[in-house]
N, CA and C atoms as a LAMMPS dump frame, in Angstrom:
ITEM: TIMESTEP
0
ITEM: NUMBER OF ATOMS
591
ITEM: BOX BOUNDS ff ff ff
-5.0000000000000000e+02 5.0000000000000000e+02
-5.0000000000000000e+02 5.0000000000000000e+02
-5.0000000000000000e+02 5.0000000000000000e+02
ITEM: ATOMS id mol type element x y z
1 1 1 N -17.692 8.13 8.402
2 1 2 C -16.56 7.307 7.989
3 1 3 C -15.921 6.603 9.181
4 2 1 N -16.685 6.572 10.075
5 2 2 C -16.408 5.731 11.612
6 2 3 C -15.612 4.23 10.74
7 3 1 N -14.632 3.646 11.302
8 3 2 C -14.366 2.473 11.089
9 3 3 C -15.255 1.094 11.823
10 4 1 N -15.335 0.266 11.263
11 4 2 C -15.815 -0.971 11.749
12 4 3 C -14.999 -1.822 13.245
13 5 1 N -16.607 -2.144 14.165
14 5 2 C -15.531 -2.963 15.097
15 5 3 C -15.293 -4.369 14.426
16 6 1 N -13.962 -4.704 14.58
17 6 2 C -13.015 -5.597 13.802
18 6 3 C -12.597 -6.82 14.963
19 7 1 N -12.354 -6.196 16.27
20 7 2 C -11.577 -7.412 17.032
21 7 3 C -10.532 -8.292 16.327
22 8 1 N -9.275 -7.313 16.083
23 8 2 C -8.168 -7.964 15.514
24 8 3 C -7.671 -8.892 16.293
25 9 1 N -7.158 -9.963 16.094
26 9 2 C -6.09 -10.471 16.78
27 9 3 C -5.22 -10.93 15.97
28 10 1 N -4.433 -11.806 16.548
29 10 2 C -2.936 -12.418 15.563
30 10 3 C -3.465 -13.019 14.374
31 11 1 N -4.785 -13.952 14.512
32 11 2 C -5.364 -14.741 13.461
33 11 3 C -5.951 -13.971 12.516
34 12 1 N -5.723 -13.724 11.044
35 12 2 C -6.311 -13.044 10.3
36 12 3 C -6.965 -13.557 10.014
37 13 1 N -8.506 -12.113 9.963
38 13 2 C -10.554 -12.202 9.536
39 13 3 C -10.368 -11.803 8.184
40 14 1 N -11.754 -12.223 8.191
41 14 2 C -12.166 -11.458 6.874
42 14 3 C -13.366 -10.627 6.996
43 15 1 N -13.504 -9.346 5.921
44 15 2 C -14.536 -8.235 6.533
45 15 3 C -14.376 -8.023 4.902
46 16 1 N -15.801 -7.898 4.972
47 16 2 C -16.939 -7.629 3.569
48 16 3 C -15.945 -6.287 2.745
49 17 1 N -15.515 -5.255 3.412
50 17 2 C -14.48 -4.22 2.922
51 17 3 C -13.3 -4.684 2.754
52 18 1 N -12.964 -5.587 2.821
53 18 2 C -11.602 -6.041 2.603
54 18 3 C -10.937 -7.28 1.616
55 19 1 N -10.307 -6.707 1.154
56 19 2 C -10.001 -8.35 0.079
57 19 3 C -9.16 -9.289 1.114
58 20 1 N -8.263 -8.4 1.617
59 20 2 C -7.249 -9.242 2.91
60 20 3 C -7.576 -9.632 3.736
61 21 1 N -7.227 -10.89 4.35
62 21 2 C -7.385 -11.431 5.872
63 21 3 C -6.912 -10.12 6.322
64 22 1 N -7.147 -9.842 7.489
65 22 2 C -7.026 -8.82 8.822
66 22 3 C -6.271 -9.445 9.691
67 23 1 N -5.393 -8.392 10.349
68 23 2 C -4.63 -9.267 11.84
69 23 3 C -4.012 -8.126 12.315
70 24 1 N -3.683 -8.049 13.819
71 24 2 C -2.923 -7.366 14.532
72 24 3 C -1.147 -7.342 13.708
73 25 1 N -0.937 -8.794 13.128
74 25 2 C -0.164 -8.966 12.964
75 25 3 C 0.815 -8.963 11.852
76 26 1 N -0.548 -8.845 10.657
77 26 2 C -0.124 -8.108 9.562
78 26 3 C 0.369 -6.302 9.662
79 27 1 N -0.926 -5.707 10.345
80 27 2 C -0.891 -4.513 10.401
81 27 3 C 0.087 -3.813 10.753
82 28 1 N 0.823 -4.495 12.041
83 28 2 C 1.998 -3.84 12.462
84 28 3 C 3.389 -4.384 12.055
85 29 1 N 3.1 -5.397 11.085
86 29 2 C 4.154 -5.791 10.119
87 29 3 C 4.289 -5.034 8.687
88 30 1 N 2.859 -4.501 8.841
89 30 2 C 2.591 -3.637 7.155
90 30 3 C 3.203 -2.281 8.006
91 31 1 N 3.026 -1.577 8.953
92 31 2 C 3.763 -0.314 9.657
93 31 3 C 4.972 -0.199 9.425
94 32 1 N 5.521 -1.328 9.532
95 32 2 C 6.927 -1.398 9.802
96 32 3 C 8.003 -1.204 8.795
97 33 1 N 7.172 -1.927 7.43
98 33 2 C 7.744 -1.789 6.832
99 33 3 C 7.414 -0.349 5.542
100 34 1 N 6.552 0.103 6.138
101 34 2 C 6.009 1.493 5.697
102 34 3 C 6.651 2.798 6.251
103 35 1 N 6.945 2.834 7.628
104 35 2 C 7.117 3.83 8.454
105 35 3 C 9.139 3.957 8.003
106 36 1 N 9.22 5.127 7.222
107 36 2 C 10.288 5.822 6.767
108 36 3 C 11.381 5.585 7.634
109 37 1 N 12.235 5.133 7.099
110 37 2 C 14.154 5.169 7.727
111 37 3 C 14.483 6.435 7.635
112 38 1 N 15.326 6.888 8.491
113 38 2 C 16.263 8.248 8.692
114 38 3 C 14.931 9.454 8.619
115 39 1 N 14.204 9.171 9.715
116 39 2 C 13.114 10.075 10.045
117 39 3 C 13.529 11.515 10.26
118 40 1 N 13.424 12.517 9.731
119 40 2 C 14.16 13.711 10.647
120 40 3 C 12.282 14.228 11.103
121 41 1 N 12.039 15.881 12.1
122 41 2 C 11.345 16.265 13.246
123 41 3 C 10.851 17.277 11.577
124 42 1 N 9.828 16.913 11.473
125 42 2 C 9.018 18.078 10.948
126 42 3 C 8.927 17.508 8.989
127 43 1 N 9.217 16.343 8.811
128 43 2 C 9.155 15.786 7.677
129 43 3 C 7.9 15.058 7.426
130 44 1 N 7.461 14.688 5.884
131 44 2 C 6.25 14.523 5.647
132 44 3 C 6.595 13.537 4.747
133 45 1 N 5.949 12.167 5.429
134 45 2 C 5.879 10.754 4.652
135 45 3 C 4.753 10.34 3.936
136 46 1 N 4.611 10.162 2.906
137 46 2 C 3.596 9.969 1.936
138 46 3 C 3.42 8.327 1.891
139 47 1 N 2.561 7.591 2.287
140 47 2 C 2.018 6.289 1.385
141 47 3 C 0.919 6.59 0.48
142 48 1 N 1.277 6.276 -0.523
143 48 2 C 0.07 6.074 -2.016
144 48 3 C -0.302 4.457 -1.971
145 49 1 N -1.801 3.901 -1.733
146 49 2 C -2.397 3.059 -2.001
147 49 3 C -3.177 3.146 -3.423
148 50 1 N -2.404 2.412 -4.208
149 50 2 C -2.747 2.726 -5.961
150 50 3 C -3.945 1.635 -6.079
151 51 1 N -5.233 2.421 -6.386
152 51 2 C -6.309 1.155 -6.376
153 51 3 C -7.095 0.832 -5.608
154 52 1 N -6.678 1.648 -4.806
155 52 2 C -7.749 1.611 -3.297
156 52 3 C -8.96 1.226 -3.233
157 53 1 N -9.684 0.561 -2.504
158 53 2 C -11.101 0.471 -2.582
159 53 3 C -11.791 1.21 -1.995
160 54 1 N -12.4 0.443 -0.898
161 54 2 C -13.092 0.92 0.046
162 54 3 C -12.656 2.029 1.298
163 55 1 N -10.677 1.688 1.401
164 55 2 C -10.493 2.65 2.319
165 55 3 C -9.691 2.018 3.323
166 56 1 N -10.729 0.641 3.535
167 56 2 C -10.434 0.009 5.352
168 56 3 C -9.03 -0.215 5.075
169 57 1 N -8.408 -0.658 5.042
170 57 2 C -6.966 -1.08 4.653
171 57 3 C -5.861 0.183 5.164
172 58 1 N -6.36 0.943 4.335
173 58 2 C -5.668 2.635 3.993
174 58 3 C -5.732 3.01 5.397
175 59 1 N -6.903 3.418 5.959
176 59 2 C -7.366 3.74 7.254
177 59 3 C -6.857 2.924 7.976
178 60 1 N -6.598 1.448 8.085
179 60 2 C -6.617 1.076 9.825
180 60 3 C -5.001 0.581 9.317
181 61 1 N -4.088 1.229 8.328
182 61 2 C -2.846 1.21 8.203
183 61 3 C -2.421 2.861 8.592
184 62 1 N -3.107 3.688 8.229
185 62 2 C -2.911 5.039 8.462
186 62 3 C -3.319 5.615 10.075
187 63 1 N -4.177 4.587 11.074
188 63 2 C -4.218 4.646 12.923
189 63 3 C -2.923 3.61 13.156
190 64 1 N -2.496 3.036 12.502
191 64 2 C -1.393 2.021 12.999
192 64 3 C -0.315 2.828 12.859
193 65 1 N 0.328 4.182 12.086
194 65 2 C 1.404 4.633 12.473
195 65 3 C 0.926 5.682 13.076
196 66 1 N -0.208 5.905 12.955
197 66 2 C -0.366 7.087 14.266
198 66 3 C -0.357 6.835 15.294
199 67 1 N -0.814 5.85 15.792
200 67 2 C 0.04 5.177 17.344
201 67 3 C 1.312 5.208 17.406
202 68 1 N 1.79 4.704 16.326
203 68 2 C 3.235 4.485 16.931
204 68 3 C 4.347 6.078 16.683
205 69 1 N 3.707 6.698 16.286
206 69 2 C 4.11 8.31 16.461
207 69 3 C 4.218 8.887 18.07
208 70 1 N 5.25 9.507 18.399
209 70 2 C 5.095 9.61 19.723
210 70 3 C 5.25 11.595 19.552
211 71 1 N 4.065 12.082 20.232
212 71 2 C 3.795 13.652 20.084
213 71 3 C 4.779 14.17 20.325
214 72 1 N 4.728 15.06 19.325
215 72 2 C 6.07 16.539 19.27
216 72 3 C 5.819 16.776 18.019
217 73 1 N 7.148 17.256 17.971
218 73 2 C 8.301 17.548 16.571
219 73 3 C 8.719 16.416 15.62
220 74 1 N 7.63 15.241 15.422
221 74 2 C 8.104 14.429 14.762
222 74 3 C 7.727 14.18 13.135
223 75 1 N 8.166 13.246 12.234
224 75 2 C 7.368 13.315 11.211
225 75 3 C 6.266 12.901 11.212
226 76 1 N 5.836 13.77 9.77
227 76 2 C 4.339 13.377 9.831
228 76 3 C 3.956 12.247 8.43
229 77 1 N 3.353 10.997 8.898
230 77 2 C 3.443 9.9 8.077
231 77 3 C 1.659 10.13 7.753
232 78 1 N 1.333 10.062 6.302
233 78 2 C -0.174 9.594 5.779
234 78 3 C -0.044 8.959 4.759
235 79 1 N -1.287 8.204 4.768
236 79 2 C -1.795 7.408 4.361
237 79 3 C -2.894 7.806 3.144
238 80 1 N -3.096 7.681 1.378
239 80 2 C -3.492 8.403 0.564
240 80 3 C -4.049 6.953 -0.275
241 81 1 N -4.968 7.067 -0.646
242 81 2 C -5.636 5.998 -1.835
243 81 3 C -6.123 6.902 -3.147
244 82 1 N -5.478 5.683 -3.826
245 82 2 C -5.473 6.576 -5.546
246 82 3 C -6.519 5.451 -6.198
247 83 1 N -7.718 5.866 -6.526
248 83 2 C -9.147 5 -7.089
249 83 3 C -8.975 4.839 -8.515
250 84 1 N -9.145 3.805 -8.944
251 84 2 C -9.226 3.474 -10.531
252 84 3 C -10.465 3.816 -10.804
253 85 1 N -11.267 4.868 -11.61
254 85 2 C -12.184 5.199 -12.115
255 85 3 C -13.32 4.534 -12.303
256 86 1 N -12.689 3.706 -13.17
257 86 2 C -13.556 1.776 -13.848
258 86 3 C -14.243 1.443 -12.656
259 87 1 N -13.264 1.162 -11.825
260 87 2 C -13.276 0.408 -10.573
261 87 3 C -14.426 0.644 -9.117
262 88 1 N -14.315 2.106 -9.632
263 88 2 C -15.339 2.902 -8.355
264 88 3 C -16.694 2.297 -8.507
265 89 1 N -17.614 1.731 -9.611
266 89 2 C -18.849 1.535 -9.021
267 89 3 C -19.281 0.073 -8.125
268 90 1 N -18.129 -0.859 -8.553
269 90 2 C -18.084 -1.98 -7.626
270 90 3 C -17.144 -1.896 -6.141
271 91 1 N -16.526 -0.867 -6.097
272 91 2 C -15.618 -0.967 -4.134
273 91 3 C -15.888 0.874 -4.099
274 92 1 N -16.983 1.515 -4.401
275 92 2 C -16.33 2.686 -3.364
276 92 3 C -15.931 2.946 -1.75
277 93 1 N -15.319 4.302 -1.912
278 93 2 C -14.212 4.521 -0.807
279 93 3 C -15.418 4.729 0.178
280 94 1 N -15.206 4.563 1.469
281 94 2 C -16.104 4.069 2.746
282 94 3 C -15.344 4.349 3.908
283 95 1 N -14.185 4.623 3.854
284 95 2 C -13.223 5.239 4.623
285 95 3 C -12.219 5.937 4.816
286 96 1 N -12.155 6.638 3.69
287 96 2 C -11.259 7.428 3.825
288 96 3 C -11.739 8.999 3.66
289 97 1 N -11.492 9.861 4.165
290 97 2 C -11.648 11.691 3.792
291 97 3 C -11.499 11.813 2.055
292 98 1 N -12.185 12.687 1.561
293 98 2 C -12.265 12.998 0.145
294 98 3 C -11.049 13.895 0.11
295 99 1 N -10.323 14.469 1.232
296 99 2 C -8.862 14.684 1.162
297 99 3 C -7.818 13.922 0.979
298 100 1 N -7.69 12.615 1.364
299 100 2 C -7.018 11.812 1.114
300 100 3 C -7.215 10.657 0.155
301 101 1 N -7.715 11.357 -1.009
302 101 2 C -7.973 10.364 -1.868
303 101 3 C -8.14 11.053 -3.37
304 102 1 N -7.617 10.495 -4.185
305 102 2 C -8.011 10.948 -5.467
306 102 3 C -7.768 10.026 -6.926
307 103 1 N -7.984 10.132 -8.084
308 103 2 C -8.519 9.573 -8.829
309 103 3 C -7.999 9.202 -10.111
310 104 1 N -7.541 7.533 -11.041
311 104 2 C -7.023 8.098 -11.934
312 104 3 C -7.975 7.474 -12.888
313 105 1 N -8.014 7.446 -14.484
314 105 2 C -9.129 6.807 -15.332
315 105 3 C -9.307 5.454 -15.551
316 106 1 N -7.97 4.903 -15.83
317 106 2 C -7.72 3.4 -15.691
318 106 3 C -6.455 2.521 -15.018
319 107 1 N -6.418 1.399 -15.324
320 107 2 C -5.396 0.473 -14.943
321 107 3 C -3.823 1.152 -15.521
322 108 1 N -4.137 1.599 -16.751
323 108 2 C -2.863 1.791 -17.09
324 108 3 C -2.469 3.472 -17.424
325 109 1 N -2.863 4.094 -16.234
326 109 2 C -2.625 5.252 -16.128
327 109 3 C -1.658 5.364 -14.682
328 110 1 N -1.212 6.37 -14.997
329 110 2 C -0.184 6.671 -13.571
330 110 3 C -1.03 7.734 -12.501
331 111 1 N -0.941 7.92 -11.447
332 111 2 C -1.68 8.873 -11.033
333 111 3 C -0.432 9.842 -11.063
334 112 1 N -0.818 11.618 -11.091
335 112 2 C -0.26 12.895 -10.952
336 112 3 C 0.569 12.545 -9.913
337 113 1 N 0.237 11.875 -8.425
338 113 2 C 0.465 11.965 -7.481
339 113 3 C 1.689 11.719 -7.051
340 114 1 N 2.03 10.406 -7.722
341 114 2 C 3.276 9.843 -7.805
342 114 3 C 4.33 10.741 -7.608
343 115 1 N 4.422 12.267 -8.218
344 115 2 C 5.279 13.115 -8.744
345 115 3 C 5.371 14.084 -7.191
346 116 1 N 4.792 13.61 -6.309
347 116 2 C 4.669 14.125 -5.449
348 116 3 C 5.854 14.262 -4.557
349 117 1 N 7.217 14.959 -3.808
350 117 2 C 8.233 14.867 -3.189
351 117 3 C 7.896 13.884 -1.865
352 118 1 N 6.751 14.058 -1.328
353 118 2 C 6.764 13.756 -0.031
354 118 3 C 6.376 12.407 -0.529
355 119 1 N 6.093 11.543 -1.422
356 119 2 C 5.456 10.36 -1.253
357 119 3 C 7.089 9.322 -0.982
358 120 1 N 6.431 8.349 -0.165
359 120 2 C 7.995 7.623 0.258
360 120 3 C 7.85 6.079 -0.18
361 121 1 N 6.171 5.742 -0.007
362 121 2 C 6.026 4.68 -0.501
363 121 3 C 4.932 4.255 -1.604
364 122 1 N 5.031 3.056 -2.337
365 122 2 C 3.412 2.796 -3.028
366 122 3 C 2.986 1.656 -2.196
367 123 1 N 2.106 1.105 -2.119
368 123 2 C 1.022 -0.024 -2.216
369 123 3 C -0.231 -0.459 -3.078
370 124 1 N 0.202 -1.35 -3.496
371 124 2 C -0.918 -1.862 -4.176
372 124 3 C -1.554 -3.462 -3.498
373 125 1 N -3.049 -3.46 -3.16
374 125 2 C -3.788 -4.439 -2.608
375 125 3 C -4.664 -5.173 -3.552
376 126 1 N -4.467 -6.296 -3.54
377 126 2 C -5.141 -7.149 -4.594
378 126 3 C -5.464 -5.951 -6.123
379 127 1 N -4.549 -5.589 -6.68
380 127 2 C -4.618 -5.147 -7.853
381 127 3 C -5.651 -5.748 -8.92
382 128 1 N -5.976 -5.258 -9.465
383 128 2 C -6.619 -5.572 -10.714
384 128 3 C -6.235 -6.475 -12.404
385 129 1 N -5.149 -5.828 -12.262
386 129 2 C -4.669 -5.995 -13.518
387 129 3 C -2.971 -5.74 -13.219
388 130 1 N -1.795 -6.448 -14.115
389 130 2 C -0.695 -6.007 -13.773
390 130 3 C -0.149 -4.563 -14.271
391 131 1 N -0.763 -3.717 -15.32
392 131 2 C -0.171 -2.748 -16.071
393 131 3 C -0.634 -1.838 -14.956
394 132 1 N -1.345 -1.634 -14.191
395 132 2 C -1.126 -0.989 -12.572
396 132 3 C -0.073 -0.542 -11.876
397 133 1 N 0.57 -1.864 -11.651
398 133 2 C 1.826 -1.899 -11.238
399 133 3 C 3.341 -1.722 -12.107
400 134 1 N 3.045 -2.096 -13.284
401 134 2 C 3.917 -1.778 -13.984
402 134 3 C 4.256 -0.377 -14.594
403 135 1 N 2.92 -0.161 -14.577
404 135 2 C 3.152 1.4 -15.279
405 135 3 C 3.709 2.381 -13.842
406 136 1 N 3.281 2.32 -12.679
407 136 2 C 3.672 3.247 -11.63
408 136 3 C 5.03 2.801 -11.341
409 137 1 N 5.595 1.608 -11.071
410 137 2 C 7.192 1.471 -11.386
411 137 3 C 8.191 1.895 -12.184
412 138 1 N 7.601 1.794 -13.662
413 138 2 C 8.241 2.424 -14.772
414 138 3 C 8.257 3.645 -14.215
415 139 1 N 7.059 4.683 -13.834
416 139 2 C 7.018 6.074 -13.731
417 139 3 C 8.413 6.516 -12.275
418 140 1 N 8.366 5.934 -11.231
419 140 2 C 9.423 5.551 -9.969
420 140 3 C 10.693 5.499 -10.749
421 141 1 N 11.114 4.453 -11.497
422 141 2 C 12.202 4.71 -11.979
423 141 3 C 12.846 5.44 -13.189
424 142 1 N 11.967 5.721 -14.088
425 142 2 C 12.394 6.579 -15.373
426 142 3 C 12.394 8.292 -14.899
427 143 1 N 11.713 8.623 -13.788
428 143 2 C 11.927 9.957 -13.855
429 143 3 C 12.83 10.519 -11.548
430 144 1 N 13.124 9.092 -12.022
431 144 2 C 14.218 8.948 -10.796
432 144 3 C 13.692 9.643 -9.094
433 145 1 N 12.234 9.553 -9.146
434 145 2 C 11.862 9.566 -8.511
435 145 3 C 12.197 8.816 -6.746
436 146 1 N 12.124 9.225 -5.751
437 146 2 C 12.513 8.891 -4.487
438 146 3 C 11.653 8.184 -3.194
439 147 1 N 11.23 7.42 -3.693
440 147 2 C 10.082 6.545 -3.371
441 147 3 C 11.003 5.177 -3.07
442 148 1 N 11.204 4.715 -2.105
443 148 2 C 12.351 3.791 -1.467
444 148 3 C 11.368 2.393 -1.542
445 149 1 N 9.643 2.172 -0.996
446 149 2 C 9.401 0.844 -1.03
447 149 3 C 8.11 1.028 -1.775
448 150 1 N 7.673 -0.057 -2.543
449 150 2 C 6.62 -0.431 -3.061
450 150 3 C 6.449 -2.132 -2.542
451 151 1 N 5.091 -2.653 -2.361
452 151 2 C 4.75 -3.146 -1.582
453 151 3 C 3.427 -3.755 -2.308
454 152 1 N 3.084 -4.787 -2.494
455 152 2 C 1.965 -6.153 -3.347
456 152 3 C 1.748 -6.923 -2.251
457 153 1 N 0.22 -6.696 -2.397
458 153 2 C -0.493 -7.577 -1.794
459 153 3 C -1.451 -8.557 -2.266
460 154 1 N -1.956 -9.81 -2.257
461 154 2 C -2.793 -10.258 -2.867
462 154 3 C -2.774 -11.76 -2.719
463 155 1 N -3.837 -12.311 -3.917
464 155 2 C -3.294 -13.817 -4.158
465 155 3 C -2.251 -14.517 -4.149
466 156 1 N -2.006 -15.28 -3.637
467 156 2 C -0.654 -16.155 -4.229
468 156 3 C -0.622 -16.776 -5.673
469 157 1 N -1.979 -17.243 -5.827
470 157 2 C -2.052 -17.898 -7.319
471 157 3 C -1.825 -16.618 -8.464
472 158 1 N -1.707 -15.44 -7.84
473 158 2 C -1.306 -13.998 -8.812
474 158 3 C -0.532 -13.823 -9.032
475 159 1 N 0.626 -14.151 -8.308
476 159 2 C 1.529 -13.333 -7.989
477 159 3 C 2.637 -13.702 -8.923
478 160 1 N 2.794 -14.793 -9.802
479 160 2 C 3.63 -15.377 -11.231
480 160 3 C 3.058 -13.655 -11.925
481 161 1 N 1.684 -13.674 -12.329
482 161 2 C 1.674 -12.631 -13.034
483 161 3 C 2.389 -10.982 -12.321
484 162 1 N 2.32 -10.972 -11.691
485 162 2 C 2.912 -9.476 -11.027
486 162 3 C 4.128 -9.625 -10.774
487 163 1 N 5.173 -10.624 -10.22
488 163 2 C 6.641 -10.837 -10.07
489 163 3 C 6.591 -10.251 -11.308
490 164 1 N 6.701 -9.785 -12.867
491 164 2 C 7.783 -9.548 -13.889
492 164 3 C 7.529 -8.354 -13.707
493 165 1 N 6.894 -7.428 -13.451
494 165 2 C 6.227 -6.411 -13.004
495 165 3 C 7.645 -5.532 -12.556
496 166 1 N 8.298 -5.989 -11.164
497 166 2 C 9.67 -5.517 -10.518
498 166 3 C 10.367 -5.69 -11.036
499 167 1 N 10.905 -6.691 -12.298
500 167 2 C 12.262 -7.009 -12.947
501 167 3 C 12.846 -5.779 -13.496
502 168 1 N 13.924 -5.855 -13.851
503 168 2 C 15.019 -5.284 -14.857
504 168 3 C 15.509 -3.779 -14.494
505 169 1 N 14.594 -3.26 -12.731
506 169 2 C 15.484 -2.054 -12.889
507 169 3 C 16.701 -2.146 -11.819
508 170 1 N 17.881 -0.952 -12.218
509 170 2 C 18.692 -0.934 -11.521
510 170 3 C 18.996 0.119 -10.512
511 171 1 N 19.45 -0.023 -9.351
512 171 2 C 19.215 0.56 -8.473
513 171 3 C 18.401 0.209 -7.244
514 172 1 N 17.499 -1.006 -7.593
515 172 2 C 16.691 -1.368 -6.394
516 172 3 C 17.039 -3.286 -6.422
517 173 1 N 16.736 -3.539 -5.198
518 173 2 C 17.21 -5.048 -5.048
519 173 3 C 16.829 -5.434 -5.952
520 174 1 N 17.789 -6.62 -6.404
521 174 2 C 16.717 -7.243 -7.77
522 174 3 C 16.088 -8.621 -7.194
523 175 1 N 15.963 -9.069 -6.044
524 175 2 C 16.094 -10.036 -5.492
525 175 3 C 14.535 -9.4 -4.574
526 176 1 N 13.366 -9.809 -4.775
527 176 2 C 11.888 -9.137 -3.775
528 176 3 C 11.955 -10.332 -2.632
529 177 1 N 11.407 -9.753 -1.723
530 177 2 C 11.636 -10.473 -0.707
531 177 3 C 9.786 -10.799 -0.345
532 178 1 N 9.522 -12.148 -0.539
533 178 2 C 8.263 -12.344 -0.644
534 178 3 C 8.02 -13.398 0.425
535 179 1 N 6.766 -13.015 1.365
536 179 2 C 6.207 -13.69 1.946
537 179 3 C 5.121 -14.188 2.071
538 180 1 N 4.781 -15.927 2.154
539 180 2 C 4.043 -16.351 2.341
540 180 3 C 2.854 -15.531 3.49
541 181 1 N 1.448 -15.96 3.141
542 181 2 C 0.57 -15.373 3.983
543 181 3 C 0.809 -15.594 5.333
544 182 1 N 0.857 -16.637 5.554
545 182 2 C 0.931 -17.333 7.23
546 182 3 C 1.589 -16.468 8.109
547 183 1 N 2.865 -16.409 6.914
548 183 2 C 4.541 -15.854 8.006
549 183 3 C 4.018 -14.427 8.426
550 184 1 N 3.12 -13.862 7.789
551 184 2 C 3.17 -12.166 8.068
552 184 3 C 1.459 -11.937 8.591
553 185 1 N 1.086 -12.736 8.902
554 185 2 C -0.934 -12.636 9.678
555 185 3 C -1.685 -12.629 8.842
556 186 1 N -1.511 -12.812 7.152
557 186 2 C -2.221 -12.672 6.531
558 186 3 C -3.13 -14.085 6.085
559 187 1 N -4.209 -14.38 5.051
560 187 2 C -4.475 -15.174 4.288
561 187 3 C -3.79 -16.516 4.358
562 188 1 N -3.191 -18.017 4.586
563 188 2 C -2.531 -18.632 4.445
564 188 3 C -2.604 -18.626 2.748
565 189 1 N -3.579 -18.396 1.768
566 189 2 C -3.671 -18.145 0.069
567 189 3 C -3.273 -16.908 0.012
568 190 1 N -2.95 -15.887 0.683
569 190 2 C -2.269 -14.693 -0.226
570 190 3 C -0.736 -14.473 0.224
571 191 1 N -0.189 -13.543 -0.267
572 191 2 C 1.304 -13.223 -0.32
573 191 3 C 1.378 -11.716 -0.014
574 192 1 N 2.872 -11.169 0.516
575 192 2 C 3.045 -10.035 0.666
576 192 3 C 4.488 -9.762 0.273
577 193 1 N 4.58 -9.172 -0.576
578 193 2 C 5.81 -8.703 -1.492
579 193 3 C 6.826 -7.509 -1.661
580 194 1 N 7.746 -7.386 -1.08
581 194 2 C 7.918 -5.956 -0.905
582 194 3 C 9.124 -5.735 -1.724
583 195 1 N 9.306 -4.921 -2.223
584 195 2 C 10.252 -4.03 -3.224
585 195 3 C 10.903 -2.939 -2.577
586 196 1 N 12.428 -2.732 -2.254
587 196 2 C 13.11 -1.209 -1.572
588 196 3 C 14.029 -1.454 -2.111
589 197 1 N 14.226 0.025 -1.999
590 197 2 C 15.699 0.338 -2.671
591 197 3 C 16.783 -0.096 -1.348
């Protein structure tokens, strides 16, 4: 499960495992806004990648806060991909540990995982379908779950369909703060969307 040499730089690639342009500059813009506020020494940060494919994404987002972890007593941040069933015989996982990964039947299922205390964030990467996203939001807010950001990645020409997706709950901005590809290293055609409480 060695990762691929990539030669990131600011300009986002493209790589056969990846739906996303690649960049130094996404990556440590995707960290940033992943890596948990009000950190305390011995706490455990969960990202769930709902849909995961292949991995690369998961993985070279999950060495990007391990760099920026500085050794001790600090928290401990991972990185987890949740596979759509359907989905596995066209993108299996290629990088990630069979520990950090597990499985749900379809688009419009929630994974177990969700229910998890330590998870802090979701991501979803070029999704499939919107009841993906809708159904794991509904699940975030109806059982008041503590999961602060969720986070869309993908097309721009998609993204009309997935904006109604975030509407109508209360308690989290109602206002998503969406960026063009360019602004954040990605795709100049895709978008990056983020949702926090």
């Amino acid at each position: 499960m060695e990762l691929p040499t990539l030669n990131l730089s600011e300009t986002p690639i493209h790589h056969e495992d990846s739906p996303l342009g690649l960049s130094t500059k996404f990556l440590d813009g995707l960290a940033d806004i992943m890596a948990p506020t009000n950190c305390r020494n011995g706490d455990h940060y969960l990202v769930l990648s709902i849909g995961s494919r292949s991995g690369l994404i998961e993985r070279l987002l999950a060495d990007t806060l391990k760099e920026r972890t500085p050794p001790g007593n600090e928290p401990r941040i991972t990185v987890e991909g949740v596979q759509v069933e359907t989905e596995l015989a066209s993108a299996p996982n290629k990088y990630l540990p069979e520990s950090a990964l597990s499985k749900i039947p379809s688009a419009s299922d929630v994974t177990p995982r969700l229910q998890d205390p330590d998870v802090s964030a979701l991501m979803f990467v070029y999704p499939h379908h919107p009841d993906i996203v809708s159904q794991h939001i509904k699940g975030i807010v109806e059982a008041g779950l503590n999961i602060g950001t969720v986070v869309w990645l993908g097309p721009t020409d998609d993204w009309a369909n997935y904006e109604p997706c975030f509407a109508g709950y209360y308690g989290w901005r109602r206002v998503l703060e969406v960026y063009p590809g360019e602004k954040v290293g990605l795709d100049k055609s895709e978008t990056l969307a983020v949702w926090q409480k």
